[in-house]
BANU-870871 format. One record per residue (C-alpha): residue number from 1; x, y, z. Coordinates in Angstrom, 2 decimals, decimal comma, always signed. Layout:
     n        px        py        pz
   NUM         X         Y         Z
...
***
This chain:
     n        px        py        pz
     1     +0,00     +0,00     +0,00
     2     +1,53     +3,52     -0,80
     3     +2,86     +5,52     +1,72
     4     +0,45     +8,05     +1,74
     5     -2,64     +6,00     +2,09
     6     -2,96     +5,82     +5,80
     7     -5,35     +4,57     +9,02
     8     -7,28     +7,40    +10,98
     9     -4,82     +6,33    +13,55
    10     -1,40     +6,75    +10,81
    11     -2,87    +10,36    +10,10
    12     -3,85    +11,55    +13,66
    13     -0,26    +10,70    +14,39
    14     +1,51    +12,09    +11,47
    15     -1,01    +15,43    +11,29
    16     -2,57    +15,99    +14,51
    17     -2,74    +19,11    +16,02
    18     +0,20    +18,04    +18,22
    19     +2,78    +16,95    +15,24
    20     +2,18    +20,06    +13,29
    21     +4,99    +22,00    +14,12
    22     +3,34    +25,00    +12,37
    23     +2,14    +23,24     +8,91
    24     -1,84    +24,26     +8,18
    25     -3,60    +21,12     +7,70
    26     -6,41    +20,72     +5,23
    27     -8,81    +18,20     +4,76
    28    -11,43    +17,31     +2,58
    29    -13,83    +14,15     +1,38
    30    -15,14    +12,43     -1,31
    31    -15,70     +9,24     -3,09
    32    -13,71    +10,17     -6,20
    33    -15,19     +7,00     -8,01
    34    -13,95     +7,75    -11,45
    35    -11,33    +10,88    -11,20
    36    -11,52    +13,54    -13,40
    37    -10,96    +17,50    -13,98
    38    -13,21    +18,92    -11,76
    39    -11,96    +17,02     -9,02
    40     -8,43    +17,63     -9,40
    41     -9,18    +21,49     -9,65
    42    -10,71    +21,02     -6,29
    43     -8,04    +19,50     -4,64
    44     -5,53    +21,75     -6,13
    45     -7,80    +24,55     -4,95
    46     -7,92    +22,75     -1,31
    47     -4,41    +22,30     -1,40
    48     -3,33    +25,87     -1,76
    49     -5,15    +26,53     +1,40
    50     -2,19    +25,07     +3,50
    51     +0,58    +23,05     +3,96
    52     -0,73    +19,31     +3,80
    53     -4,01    +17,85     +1,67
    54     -5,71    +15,13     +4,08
    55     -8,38    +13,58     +1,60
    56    -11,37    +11,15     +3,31
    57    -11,84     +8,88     +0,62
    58    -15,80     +6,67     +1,37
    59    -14,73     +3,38     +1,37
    60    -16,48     +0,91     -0,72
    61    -19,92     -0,09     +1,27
    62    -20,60     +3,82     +1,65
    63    -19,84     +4,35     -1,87
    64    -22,83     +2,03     -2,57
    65    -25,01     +2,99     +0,50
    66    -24,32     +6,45     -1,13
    67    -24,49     +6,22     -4,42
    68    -26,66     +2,84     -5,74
    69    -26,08     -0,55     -6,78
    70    -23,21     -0,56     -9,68
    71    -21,05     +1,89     -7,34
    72    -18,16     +2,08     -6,89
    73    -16,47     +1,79    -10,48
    74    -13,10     +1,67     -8,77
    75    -12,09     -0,37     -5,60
    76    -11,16     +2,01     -2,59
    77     -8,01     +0,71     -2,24
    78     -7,83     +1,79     -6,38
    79     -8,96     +5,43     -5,91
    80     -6,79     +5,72     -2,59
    81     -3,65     +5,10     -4,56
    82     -4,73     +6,87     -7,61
    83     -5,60    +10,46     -5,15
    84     -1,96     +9,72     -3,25
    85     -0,40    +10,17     -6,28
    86     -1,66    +13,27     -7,01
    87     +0,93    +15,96     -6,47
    88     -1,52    +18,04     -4,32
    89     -2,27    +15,46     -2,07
    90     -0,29    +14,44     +0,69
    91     -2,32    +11,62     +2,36
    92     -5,77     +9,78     +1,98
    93     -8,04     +8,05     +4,99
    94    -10,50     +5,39     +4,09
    95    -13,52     +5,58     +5,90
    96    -16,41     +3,79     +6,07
    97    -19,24     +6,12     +8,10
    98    -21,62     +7,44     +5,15
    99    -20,24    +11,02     +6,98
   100    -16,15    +11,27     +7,37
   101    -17,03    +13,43    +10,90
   102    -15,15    +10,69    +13,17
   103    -11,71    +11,32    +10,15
   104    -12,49    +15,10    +10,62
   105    -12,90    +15,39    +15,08
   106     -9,98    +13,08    +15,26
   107     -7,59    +15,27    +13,33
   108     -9,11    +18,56    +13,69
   109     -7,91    +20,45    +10,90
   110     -7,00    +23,59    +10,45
   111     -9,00    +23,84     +6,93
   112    -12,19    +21,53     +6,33
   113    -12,84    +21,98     +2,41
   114    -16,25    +20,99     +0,44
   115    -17,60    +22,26     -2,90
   116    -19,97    +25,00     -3,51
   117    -22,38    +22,25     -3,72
   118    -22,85    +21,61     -0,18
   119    -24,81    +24,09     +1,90
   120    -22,43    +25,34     +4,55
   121    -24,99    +24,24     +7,57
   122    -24,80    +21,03     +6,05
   123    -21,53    +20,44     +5,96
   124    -20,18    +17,85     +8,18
   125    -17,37    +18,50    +10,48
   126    -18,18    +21,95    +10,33
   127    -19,25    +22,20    +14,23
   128    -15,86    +20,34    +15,16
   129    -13,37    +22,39    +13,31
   130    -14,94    +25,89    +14,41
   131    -15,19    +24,86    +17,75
   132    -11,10    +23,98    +17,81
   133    -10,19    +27,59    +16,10
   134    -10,19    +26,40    +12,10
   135    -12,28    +27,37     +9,61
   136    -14,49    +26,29     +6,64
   137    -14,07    +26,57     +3,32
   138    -16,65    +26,13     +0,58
   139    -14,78    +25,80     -3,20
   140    -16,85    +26,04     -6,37
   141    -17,86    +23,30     -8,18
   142    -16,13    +23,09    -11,89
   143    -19,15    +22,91    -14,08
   144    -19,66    +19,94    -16,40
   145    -17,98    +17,60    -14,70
   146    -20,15    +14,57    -12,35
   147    -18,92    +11,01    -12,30
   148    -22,80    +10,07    -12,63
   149    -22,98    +11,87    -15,70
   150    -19,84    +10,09    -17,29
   151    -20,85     +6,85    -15,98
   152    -24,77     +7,41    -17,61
   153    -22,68     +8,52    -20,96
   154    -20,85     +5,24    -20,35
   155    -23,84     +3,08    -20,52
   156    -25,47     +4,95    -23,20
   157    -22,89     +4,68    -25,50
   158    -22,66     +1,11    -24,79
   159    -26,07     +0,33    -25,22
   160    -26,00     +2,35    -28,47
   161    -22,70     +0,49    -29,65
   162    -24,72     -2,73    -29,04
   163    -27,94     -1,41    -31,07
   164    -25,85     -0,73    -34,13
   165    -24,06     -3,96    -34,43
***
């Protein structure tokens, strides 16, 4: 498993507020099924807001409790290492909660990051962060991009492919 695709546990003792030393930890969530340019504009975005990227990844079962039947497209394990590759990420946590709020009270970040999409009363973690001095940040959401939408293009084109032969 790559280096940078921790436990809770790994990142609370690699990031917590205690091991710092100064560095402004961000953190965000997803469950960056199938990965494309609107979500690497938002974690480049998130990034920029400190000194380390923390990204909750939802591990498989809350992928599908999330999303439907057919999700995930990609294993957890898959996306994980795919986002700790990214340049502007510098760890990922697995969870499994549909919500990543036990991820965000453990390492109380300094930055909790969620696209535009997300009214900011509903965003979870919120309450924990404030309360411990950090602050919320809501990014925009890159239009034209959704992983649903690809994946319905997906299946239309491949029922379509199947029509015309």
């Amino acid at each position: 498993m790559n280096l940078a695709v921790l436990t809770l546990e790994e990142a609370i003792l690699r990031f917590g507020r205690k091991k710092r030393n100064g560095r402004r930890v961000v953190f965000t969530n997803g469950c960056f099924d199938l990965l494309h340019p609107g979500h690497i504009r938002g974690l480049e975005l998130a990034r920029a807001l400190g000194d380390v990227l923390i990204v909750g990844l939802n591990s498989d079962a809350s992928v599908r409790q999330l999303k439907g039947e057919g999700r995930p497209v990609i294993s957890a394990l898959e996306r994980a290492e795919i986002l700790a590759a990214l340049e502007s990420v510098d760890a990922v946590v697995i969870f499994d909660n549909l919500t990543p709020r036990e991820a965000i009270a453990g390492l109380l970040p300094d930055v909790l990051v969620k696209g535009g999409d997300w009214p900011g009363d509903r965003i979870v973690g919120r309450e924990e962060v404030e309360a411990a001095g950090g602050r919320v940040v809501s990014i925009p959401v890159v239009p034209g991009y959704s992983t649903t939408a690809i994946l319905q293009k997906i299946r239309q084109g491949a029922r379509a492919s199947r029509a015309e032969s």
